[in-house]
C-alpha positions in Angstrom: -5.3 -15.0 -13.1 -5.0 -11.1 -13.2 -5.7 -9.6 -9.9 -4.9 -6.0 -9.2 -6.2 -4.5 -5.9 -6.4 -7.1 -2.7 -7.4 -5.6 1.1 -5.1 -7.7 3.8 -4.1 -7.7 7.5 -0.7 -6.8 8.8 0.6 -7.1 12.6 3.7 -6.6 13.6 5.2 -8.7 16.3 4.9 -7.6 19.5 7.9 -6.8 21.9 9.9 -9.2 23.9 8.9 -8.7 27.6 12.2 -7.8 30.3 13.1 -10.1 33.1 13.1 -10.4 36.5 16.1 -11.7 37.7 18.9 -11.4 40.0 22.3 -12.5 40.2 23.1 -15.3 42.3 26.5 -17.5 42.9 28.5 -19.0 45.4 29.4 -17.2 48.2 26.8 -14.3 46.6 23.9 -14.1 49.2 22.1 -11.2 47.4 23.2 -10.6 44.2 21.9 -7.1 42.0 19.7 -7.4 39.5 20.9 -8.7 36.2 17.0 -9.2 34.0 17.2 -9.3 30.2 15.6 -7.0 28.0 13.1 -8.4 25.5 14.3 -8.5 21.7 12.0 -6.2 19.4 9.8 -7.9 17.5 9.8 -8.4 13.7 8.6 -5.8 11.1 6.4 -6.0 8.0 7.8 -5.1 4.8 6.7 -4.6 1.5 9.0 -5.2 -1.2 8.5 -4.2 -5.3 9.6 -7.9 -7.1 10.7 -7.2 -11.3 9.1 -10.3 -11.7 5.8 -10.8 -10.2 2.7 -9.3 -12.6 -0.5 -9.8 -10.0 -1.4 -9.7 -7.0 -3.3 -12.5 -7.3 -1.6 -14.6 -4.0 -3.6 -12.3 -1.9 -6.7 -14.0 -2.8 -5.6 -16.8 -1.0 -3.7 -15.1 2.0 -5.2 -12.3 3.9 -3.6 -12.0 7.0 0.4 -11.9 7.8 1.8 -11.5 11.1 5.7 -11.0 11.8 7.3 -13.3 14.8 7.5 -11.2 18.4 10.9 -10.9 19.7 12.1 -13.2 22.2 11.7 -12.3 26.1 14.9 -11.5 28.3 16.6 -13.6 30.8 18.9 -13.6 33.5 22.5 -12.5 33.7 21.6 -9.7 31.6 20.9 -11.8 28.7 18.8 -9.8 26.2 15.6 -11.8 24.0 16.3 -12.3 20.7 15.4 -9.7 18.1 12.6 -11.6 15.7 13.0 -11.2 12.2 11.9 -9.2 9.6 8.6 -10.3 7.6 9.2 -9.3 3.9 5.6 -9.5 1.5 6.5 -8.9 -2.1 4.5 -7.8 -4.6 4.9 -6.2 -8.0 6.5 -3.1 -9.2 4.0 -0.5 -9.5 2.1 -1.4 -6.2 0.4 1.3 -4.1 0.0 0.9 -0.3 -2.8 2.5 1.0 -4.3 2.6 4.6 -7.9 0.8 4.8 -8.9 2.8 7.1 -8.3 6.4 6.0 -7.2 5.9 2.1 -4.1 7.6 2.4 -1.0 6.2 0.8 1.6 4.4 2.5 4.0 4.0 -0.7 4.4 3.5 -4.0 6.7 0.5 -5.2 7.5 1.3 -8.7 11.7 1.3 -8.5 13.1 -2.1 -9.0 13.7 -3.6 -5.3 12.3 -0.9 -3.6 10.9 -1.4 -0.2 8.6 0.2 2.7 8.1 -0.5 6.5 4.2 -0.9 7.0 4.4 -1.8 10.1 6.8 -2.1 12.9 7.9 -4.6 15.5 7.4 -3.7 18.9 10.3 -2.6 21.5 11.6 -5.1 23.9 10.3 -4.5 27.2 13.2 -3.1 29.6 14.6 -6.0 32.2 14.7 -5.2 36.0 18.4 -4.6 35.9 17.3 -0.9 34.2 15.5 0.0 37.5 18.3 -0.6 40.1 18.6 3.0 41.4 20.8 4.2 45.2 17.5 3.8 46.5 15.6 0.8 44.4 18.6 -1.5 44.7 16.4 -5.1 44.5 13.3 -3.9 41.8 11.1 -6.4 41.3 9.8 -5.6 38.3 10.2 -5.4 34.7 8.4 -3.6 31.6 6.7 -6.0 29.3 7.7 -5.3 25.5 5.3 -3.1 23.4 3.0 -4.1 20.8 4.1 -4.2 17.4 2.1 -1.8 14.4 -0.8 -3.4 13.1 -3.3 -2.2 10.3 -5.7 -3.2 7.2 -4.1 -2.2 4.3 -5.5 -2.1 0.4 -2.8 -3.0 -2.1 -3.8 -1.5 -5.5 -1.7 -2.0 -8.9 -1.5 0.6 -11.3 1.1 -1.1 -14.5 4.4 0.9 -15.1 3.7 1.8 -19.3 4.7 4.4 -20.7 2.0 4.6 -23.2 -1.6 3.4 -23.1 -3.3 1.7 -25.8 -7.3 2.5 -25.8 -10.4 2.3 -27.3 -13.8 -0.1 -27.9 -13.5 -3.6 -27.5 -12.4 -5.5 -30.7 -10.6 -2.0 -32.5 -7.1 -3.8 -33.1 -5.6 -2.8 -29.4 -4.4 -6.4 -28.9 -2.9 -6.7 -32.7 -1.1 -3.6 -32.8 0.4 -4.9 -29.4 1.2 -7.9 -30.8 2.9 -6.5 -34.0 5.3 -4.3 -32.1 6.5 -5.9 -29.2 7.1 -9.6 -28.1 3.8 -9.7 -26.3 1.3 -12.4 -26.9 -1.9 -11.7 -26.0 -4.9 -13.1 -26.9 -6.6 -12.2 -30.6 -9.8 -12.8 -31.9 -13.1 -11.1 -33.8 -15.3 -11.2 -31.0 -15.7 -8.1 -28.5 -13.7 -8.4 -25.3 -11.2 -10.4 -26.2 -8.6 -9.1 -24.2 -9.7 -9.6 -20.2 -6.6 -8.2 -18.4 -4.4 -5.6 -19.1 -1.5 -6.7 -21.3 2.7 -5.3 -21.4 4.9 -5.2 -24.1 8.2 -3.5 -24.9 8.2 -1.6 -27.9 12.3 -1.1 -29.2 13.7 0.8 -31.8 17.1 0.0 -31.7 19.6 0.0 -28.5 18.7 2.1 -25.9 15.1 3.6 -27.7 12.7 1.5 -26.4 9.1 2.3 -24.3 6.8 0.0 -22.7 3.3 -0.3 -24.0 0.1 -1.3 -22.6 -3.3 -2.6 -24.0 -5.5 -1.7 -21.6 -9.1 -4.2 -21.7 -11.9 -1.9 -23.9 -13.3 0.6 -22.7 -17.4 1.1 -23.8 -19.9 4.1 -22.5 -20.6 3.4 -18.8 -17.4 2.0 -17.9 -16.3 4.4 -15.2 -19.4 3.2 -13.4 -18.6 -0.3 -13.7 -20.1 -1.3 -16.9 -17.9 -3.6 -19.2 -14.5 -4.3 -18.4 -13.1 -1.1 -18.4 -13.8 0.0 -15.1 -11.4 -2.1 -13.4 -8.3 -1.4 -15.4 -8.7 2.1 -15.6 -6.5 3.0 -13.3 -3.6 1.3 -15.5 -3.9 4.1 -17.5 -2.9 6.9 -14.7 0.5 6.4 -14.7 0.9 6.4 -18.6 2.6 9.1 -20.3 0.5 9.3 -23.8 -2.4 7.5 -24.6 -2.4 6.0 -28.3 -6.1 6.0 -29.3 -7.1 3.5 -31.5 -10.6 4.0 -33.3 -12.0 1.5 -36.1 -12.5 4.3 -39.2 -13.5 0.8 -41.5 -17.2 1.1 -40.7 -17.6 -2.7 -41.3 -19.7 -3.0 -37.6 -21.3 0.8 -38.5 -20.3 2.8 -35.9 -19.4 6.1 -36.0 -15.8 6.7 -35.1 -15.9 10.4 -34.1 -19.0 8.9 -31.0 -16.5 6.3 -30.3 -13.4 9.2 -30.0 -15.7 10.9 -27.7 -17.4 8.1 -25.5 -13.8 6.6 -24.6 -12.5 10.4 -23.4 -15.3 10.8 -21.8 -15.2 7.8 -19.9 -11.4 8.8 -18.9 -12.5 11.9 -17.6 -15.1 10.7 -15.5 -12.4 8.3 -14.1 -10.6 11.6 -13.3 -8.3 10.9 -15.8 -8.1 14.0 -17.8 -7.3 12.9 -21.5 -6.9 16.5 -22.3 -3.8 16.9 -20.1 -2.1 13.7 -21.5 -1.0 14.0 -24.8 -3.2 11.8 -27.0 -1.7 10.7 -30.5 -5.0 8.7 -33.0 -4.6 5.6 -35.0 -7.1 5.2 -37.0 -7.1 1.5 -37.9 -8.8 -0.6 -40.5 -7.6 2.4 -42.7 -7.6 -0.4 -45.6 -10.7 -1.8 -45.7 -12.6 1.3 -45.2 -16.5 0.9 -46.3 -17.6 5.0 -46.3 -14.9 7.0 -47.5 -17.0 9.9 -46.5 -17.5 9.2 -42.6 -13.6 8.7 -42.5 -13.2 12.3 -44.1 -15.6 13.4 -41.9 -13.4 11.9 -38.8 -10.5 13.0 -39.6 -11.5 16.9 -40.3 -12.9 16.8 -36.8 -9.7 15.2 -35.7 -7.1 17.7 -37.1 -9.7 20.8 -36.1 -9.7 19.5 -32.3 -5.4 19.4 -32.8 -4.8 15.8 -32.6 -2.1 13.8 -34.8 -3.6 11.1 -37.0 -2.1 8.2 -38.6 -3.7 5.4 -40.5 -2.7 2.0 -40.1 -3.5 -1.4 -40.5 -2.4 -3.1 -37.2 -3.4 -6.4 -39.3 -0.8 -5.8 -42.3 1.3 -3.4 -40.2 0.7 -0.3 -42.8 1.9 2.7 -41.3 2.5 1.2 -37.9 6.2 2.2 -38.2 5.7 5.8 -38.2 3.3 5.6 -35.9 5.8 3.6 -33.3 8.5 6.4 -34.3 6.1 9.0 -33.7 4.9 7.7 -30.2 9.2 7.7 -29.5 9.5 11.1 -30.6 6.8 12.6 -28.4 7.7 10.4 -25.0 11.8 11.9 -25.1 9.6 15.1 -24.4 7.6 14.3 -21.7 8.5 13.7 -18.0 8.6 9.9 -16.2 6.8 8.2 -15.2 4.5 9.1 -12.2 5.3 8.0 -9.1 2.4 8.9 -6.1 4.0 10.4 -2.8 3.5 8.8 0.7 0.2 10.7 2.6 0.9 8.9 5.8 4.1 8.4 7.8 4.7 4.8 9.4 7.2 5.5 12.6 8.2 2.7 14.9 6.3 4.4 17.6 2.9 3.4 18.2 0.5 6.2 18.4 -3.2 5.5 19.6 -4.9 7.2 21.2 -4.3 11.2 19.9 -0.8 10.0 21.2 -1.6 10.6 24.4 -1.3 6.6 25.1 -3.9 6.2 27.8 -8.1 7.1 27.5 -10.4 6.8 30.7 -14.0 6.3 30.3 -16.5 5.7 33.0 -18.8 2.1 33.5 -20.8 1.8 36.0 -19.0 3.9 38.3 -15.8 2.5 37.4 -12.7 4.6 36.0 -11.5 2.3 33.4 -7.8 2.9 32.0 -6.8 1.8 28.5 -4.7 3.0 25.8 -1.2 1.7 24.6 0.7 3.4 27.4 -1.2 1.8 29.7 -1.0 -1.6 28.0 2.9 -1.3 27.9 3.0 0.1 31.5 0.8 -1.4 33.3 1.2 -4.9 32.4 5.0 -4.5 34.2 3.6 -3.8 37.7 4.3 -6.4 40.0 1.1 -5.5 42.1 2.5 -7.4 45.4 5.6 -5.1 45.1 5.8 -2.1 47.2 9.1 -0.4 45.3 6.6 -1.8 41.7 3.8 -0.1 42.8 5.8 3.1 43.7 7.5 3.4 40.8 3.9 2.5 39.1 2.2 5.7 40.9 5.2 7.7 39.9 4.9 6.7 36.1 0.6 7.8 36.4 1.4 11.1 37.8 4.5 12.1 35.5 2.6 11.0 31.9 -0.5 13.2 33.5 -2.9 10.4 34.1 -3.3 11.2 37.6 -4.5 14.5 36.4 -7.0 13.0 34.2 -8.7 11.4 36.5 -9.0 13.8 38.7 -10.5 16.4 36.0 -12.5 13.4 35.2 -13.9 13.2 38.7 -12.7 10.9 40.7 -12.6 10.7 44.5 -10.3 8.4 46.8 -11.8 5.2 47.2 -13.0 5.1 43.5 -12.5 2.1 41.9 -10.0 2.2 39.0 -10.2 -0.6 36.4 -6.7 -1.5 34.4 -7.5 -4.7 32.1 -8.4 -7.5 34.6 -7.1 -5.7 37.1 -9.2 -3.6 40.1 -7.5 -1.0 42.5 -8.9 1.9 44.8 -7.9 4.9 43.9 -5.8 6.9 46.7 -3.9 10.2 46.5 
């Protein structure tokens, strides 16, 4: 099965958390601190495979979460840095952020690869604390959380040409004819359901990739037909070949038909008239009204556009079309590739990046944010020296100021996850 957009849930693993610990041997009443740091947790990383085609696992799996690193222990011994989760998926791939749109990366290069989401840093063992003053802390920072986010994955195929045009015009012969592709034929209208790929070559080192993207009828950038949800296939193609059916067998009028399509790519915000468009007009040998097809192609040399009749069933003419198509991609520039909109950094920012909020409940100042979470959940609340150096953190990030522009008084309760303390200056 073709699938080629899927929404899914990353998370990062969280951070290792530091240890309490001291060191303690024969002979060694009261030994310094020697507590662990945690290990950082693992990443999540996409990575463009050569040989995967759909995205269709994501159907079935929705949610990945990378291992957290492993917590510290005594005699210094740090937690074990969890490993890396990779996701693979095919080349061509764009990342985006659910939430905002933007685009994380584009995975068209062979093996290319992009951090979504990063592990967490260990939390820092009680041996970092020891100070001239602080010589027995007895407390440790737990390790941070690791990135997390929805993110859409959304294939657009690497071709270098397009193939398009109404359902049943020869898209899927001519395709067939001059490549190795073998996608489905047959005389009924929508034939083709996904987007097929085949390499066009005319000798070593001249070859382009071609794709026949599923008919596209009036109505199809708002959903109607097929042809809505392979449109964006055609976005990163560098010519379109537009294939009309000038044989009038089914009566149709091929200069509507020219002009439906383009207008259906525009709508899609695909701006034909910006993308070099070359016309083969197919059926050219069983042509029923000589005069239509005169008609056609007058219009079609007055708008500027290349014509060349074929027969995609015989293969008349297809050879100088192919050579043609060749010709005019050695002139054009590569493939497009979309540029990150959003920067993933191993440093969780929440928040505005100020890492703490404080709203008011019921009279309650209640503390959150992910500076909080990361600092506050290291506090060894029965520790005099924790506590201090707890106090000390609140005032230098500029929470204390915070709540007092927010109002508080001493005595106020303050609320830090399940955690209640008075406030006093």
């Amino acid at each position: 099965m073709f699938v080629d957009k899927a929404k899914i849930y990353i998370k990062a693993g969280n951070g290792g958390n530091g240890a309490i610990s001291f060191h303690r041997e024969k002979y060694v009443a009261a030994g310094g601190p020697d507590g662990g740091d945690g290990g950082k947790g693992g990443s999540i990383i996409f990575k463009a495979e050569p040989g995967l085609f759909t995205l269709m696992d994501f159907r079935y799996k929705r949610k990945y979460t990378a291992e957290r690193g492993g917590d510290g222990s005594g005699k210094r011994c740090n937690g074990k840095k969890a490993e890396d989760l990779y996701i693979s998926v095919p080349q061509g791939t764009i990342v985006r952020d659910a939430a905002t749109g933007m685009i994380i990366a584009d995975l068209s290069g062979p093996d290319s690869e992009k951090v979504a989401a990063y592990g967490g840093n260990g939390g820092w063992g009680n041996a970092h604390f020891a100070t001239a003053t602080r010589q027995a802390p007895n407390f440790a920072k737990n390790g941070q959380k690791g990135g997390e986010r929805e993110v859409i994955l959304e294939l657009k195929l690497l071709a270098d040409v397009g193939l398009v045009g109404f359902p049943n015009v020869g898209k899927s012969t001519l395709l067939a004819r001059t490549t190795q592709a073998n996608p489905k034929i047959a005389d009924y209208h929508f034939t083709t359901l996904v987007p097929n790929l085949g390499v066009c070559s005319l000798g070593e080192g001249m070859s382009f990739v071609l794709a026949d993207i599923p008919g596209i009828i009036e109505g199809a950038s708002e959903g109607v037909g097929l042809g809505y949800d392979f449109l964006r296939h055609i976005e990163r193609t560098r010519l379109i070949i537009h294939i009309v059916d000038v044989s009038g067998i089914e009566g149709r009028d091929p200069i509507k038909d020219f002009d439906t399509v383009n207008s259906e790519l525009y709508k899609y915000n695909l701006e034909p008239d910006k993308r070099p468009q070359i016309i083969a007009a197919n059926k050219a040998d069983i042509i029923q009204d000589p005069g239509m097809y005169e008609k056609f192609k007058t219009e079609m040399t007055k708008r500027g556009y290349k014509i060349f009749e074929i027969s995609a069933a015989t293969g008349s003419g297809v050879d100088e079309l192919i050579k043609h198509t060749f010709s005019e991609l050695s002139k054009l520039p590569p493939i497009k590739v979309y540029e990150p909109e959003m920067e993933i950094t191993d440093e969780i920012v929440v928040d505005g990046g100020k890492g703490f909020e404080i709203d008011k409940e019921d009279g309650v100042y209640v503390l959150s944010g992910s500076w909080i979470e990361a600092v506050g959940g290291s506090v060894n609340f029965s520790d005099e020296e924790s506590l201090r150096y707890f106090q000390m953190a609140l005032r230098k990030k500029g929470v204390i100021d915070a709540l007092e522009k927010a109002g508080i008084n001493e005595g106020d309760l303050v609320r830090m996850g399940d955690l209640e303390f008075e406030f006093v200056y």
